[in-house]
DSSP file (Angstrom, degrees, kcal/mol; ACC not computed):
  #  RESIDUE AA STRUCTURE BP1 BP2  ACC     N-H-->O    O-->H-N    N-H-->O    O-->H-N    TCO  KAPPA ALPHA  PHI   PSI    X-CA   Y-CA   Z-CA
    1    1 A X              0   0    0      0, 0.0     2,-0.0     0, 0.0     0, 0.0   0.000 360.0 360.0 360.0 132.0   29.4    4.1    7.4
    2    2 A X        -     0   0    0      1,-0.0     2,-0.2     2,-0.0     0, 0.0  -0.396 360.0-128.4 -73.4 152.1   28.2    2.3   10.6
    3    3 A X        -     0   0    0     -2,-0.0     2,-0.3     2,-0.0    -1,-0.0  -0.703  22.0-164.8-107.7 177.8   28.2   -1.5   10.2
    4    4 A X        -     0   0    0     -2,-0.2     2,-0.2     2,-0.0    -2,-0.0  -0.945  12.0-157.7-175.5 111.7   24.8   -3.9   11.2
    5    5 A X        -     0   0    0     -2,-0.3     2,-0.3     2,-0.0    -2,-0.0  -0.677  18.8-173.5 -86.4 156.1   24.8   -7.4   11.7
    6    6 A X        -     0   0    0     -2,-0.2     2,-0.4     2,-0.0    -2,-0.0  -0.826  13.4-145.2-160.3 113.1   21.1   -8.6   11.1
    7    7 A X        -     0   0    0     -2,-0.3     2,-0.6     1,-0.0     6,-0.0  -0.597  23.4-140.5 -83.7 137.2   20.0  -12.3   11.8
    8    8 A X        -     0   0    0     -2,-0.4     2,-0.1     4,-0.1    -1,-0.0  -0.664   8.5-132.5-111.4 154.5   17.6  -13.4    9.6
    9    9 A X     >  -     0   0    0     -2,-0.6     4,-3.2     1,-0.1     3,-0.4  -0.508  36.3-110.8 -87.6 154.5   14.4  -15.6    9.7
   10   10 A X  H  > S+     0   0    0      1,-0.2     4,-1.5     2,-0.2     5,-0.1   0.931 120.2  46.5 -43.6 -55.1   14.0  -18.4    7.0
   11   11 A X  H  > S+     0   0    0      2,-0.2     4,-1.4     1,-0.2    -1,-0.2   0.838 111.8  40.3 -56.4 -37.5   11.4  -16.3    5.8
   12   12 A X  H  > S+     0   0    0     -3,-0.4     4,-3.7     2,-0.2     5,-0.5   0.910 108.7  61.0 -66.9 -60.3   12.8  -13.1    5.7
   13   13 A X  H >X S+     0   0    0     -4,-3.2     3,-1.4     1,-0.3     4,-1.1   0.760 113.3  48.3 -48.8 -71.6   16.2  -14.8    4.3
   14   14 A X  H 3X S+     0   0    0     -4,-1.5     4,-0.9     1,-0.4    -1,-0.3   0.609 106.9  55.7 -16.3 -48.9   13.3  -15.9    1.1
   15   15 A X  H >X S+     0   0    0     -4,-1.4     4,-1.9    -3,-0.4     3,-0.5   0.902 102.6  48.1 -45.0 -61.9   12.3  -12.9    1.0
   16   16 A X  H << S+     0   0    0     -4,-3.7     4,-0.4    -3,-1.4    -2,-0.2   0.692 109.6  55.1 -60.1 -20.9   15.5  -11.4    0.3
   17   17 A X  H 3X S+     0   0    0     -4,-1.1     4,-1.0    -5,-0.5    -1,-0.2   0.647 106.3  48.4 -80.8 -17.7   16.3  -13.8   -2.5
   18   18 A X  H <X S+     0   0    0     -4,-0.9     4,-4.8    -3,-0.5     5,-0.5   0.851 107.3  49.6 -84.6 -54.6   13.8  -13.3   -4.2
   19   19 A X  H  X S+     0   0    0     -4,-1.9     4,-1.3     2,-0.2     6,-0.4   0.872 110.8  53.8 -66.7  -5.7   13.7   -9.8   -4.3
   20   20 A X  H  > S+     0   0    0     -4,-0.4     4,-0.8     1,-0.2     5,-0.3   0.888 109.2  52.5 -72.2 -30.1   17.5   -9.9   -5.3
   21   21 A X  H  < S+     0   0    0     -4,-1.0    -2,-0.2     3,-0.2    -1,-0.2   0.698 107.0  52.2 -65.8 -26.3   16.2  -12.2   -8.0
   22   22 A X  H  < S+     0   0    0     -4,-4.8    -2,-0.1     1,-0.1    -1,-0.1   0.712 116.5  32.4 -86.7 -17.1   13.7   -9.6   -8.9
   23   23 A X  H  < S-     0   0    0     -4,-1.3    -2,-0.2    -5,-0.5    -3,-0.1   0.440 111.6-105.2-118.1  -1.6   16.1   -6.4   -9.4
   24   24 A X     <  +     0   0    0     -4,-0.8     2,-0.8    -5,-0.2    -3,-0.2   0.619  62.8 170.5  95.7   3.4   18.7   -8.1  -10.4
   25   25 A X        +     0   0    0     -6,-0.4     6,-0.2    -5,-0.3    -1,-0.2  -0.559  19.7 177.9 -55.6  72.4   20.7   -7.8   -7.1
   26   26 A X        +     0   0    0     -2,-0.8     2,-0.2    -6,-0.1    -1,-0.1   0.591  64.8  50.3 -32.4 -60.1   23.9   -9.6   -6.2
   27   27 A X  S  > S-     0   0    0      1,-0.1     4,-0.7    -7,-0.0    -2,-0.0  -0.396  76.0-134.1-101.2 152.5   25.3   -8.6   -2.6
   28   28 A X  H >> S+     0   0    0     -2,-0.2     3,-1.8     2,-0.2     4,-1.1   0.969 100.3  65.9 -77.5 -55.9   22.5   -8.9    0.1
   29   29 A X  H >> S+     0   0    0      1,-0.3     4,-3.6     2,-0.2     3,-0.6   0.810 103.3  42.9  14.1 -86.5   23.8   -5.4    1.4
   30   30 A X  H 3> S+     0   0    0      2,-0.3     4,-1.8     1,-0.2     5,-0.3   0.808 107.0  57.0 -56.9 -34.0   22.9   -3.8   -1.4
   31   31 A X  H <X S+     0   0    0     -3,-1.8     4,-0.6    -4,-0.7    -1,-0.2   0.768 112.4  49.3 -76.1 -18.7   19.5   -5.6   -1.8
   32   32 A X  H <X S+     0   0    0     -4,-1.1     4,-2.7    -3,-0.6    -2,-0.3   0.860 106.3  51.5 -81.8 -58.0   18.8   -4.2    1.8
   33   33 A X  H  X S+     0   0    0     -4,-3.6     4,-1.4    -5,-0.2    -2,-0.2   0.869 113.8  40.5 -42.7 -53.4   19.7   -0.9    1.2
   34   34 A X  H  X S+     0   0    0     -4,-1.8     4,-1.4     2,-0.2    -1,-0.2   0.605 109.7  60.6 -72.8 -32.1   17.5   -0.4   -2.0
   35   35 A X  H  X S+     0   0    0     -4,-0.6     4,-1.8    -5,-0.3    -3,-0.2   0.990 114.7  39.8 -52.7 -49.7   14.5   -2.5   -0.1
   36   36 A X  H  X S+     0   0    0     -4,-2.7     4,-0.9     1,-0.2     3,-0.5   0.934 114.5  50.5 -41.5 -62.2   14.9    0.7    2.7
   37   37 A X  H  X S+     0   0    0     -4,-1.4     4,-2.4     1,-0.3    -1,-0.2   0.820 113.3  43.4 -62.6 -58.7   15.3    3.3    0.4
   38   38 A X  H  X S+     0   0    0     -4,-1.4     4,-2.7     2,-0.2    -1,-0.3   0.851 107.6  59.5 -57.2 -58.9   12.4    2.2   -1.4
   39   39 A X  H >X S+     0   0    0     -4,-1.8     4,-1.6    -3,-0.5     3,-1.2   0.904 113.0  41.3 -40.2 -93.3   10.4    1.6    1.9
   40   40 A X  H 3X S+     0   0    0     -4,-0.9     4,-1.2     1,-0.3     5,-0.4   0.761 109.9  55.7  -2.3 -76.9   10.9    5.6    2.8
   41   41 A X  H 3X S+     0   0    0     -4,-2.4     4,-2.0     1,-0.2     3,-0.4   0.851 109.8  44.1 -48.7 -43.4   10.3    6.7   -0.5
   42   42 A X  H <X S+     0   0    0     -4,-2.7     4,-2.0    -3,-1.2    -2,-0.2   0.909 120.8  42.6 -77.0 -33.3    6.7    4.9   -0.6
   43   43 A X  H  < S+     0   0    0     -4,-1.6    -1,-0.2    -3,-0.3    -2,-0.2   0.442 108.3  53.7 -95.3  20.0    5.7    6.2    3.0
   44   44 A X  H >< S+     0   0    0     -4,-1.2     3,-1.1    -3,-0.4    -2,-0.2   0.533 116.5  47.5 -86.6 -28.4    7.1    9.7    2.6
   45   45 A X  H >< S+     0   0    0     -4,-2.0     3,-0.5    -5,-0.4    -2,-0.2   0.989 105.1  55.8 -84.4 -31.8    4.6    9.5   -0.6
   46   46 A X  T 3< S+     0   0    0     -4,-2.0    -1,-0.2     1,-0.2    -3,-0.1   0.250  85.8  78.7 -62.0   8.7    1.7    8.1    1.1
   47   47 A X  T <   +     0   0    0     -3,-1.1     2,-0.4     2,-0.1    -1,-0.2  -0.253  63.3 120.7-109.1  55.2    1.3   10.8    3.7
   48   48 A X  S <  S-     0   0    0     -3,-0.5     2,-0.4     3,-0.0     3,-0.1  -0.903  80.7-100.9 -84.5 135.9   -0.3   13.3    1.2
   49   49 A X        -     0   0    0     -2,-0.4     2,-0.1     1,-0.1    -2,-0.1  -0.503  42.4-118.3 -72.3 109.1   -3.9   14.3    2.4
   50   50 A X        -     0   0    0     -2,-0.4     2,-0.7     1,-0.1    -1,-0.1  -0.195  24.4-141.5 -58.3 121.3   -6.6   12.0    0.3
   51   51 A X        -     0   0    0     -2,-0.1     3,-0.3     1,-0.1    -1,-0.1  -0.796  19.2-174.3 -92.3 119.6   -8.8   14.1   -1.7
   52   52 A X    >   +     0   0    0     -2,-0.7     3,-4.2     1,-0.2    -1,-0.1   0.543  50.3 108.0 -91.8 -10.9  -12.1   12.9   -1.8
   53   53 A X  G >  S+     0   0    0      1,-0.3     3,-0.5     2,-0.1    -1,-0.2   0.781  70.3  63.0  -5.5 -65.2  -13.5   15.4   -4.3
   54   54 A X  G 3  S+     0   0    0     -3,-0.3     4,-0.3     1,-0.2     2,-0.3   0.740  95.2  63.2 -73.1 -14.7  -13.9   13.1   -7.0
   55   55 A X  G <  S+     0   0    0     -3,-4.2     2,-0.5     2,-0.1    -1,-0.2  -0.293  70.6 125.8-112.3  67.5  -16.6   10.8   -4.9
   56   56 A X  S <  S+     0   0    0     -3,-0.5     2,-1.4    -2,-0.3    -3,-0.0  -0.834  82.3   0.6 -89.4 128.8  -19.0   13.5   -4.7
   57   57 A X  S >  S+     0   0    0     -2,-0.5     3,-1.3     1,-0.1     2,-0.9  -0.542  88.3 128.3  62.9 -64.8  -22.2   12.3   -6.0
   58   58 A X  T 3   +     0   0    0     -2,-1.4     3,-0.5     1,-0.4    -1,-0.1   0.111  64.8  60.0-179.1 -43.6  -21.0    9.0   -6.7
   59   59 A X  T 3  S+     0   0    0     -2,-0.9    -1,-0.4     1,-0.2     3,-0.2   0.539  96.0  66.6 -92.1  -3.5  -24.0    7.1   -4.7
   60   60 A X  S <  S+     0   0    0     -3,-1.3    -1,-0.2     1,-0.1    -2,-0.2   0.254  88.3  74.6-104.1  31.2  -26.4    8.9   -7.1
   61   61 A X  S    S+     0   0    0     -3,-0.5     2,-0.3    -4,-0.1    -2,-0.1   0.286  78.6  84.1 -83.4   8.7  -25.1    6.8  -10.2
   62   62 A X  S    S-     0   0    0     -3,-0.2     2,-0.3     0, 0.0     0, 0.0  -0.946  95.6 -91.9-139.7 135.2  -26.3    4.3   -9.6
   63   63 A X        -     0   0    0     -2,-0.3     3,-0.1     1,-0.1    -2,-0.1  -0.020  46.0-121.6 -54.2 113.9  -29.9    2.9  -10.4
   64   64 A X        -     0   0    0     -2,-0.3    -1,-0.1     1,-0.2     4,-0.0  -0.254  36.0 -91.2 -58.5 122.6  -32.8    3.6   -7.3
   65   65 A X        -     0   0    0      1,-0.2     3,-0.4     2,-0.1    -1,-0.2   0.223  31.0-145.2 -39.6 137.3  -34.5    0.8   -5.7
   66   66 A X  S    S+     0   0    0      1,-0.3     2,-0.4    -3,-0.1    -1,-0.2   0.793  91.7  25.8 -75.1 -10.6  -37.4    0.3   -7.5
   67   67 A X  S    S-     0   0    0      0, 0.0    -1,-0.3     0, 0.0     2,-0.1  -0.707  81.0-174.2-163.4  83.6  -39.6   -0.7   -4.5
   68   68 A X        -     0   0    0     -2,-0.4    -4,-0.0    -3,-0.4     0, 0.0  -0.554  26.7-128.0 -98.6 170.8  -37.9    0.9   -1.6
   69   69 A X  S    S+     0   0    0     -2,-0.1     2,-0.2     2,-0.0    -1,-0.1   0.795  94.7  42.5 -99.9 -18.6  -39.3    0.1    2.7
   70   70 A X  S    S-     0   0    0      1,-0.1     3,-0.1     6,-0.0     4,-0.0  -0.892  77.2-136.5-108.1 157.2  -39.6    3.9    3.4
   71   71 A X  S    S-     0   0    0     -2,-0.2     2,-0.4     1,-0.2    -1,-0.1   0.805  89.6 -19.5 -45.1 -46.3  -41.2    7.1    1.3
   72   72 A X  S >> S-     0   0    0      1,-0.2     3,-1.4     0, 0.0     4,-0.5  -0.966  85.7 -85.9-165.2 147.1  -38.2    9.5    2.2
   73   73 A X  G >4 S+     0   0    0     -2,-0.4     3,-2.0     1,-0.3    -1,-0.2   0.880 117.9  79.8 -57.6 -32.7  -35.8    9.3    5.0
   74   74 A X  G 34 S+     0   0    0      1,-0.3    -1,-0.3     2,-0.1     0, 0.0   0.759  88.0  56.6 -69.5  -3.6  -38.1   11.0    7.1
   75   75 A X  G <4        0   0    0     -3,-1.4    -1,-0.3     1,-0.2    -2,-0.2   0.830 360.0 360.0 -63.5 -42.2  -39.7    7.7    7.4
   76   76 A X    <<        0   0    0     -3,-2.0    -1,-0.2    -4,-0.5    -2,-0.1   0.615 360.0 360.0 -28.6 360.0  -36.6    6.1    8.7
């Protein structure tokens, strides 16, 4: 395993305590590893192609202006 020194900003260094505080994480190492791993896992799942299916119709569910400024879009 390669080693990696990594200087950290005041924020970032807050950042990492907290989330060690949040998983229950001792060694910083470790909390860095599992931050990555985690980071991969959520953008290998977010390149699935959004299906829009389900907002089909959607914009006629909704009530129609009662007192609309054109007849019909061909008025537009």
């Amino acid at each position: 395993m390669s080693h990696l020194n990594i200087h950290l900003t005041p924020e970032l260094e807050k950042a990492l305590s907290d989330y060690m505080h949040l998983r229950g994480i001792k060694i910083k190492s470790d909390a860095v590893r599992q931050a990555l791993q985690e980071a991969v896992e959520r953008e290998k799942g977010l390149r699935q192609i959004p299906d829009f299916t389900r907002w089909v119709g959607m914009g006629k569910v909704g009530p129609e202006n009662p007192s609309p400024k054109f007849r019909s879009d061909d008025d537009l």
